[in-house]
C-alpha positions as CSV (number, residue, x, y, z in Angstrom):
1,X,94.8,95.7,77.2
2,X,95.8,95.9,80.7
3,X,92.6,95.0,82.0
4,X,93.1,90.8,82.1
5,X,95.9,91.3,84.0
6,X,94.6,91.5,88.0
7,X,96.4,92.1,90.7
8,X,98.8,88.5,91.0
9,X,99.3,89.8,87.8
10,X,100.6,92.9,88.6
11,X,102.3,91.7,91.2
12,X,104.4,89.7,89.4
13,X,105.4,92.2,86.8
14,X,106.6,94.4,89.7
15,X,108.7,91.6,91.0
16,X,110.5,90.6,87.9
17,X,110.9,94.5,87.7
18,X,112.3,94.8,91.0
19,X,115.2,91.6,90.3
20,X,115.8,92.5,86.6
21,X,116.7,96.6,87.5
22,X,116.8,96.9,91.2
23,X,115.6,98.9,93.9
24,X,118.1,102.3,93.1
25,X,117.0,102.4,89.3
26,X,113.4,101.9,89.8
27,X,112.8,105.3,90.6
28,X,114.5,106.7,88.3
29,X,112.7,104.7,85.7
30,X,109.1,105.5,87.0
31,X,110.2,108.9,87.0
32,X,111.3,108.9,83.4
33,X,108.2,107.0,82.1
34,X,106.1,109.3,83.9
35,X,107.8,112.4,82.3
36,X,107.5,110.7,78.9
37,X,103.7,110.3,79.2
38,X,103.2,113.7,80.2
39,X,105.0,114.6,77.1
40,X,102.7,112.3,75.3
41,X,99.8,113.7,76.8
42,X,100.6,117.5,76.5
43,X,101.4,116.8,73.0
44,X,98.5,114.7,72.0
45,X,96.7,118.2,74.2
46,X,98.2,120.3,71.8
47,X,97.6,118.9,68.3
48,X,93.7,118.3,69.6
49,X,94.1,122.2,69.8
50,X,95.5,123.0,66.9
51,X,92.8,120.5,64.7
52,X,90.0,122.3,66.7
53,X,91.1,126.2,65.8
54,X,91.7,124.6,62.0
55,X,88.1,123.6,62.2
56,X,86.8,126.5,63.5
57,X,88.5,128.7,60.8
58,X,87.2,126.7,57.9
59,X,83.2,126.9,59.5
60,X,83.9,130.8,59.7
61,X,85.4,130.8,55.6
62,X,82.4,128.7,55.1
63,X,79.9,130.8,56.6
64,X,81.0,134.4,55.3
């Protein structure tokens, strides 16, 4: 999705970042979008987990 961007690209996204929420909230919201995808990805962990021990129960009722 991200990959046709390039670095102009990027640039520019920062930029319009930068003048649309300025240099004191910027932080804050990398810092906030960061915790949310480690949410996301601790979650996503956990329910990978949870589907793998389901599997693993059901191969051992199959096999007795």
């Amino acid at each position: 999705m991200f990959s046709n961007i390039g670095i102009p690209g990027l640039i520019l996204i920062l930029t319009l970042a930068l003048i649309i929420f300025g240099p004191k909230k910027l932080p804050e919201i990398g810092r906030a979008m960061g915790q949310t995808l480690k949410e996301f990805k601790k979650s996503t962990r956990e329910l990978t987990d949870d589907v793998m021990v389901d599997i693993e129960e059901e191969k051992n009722k199959l096999t007795k």
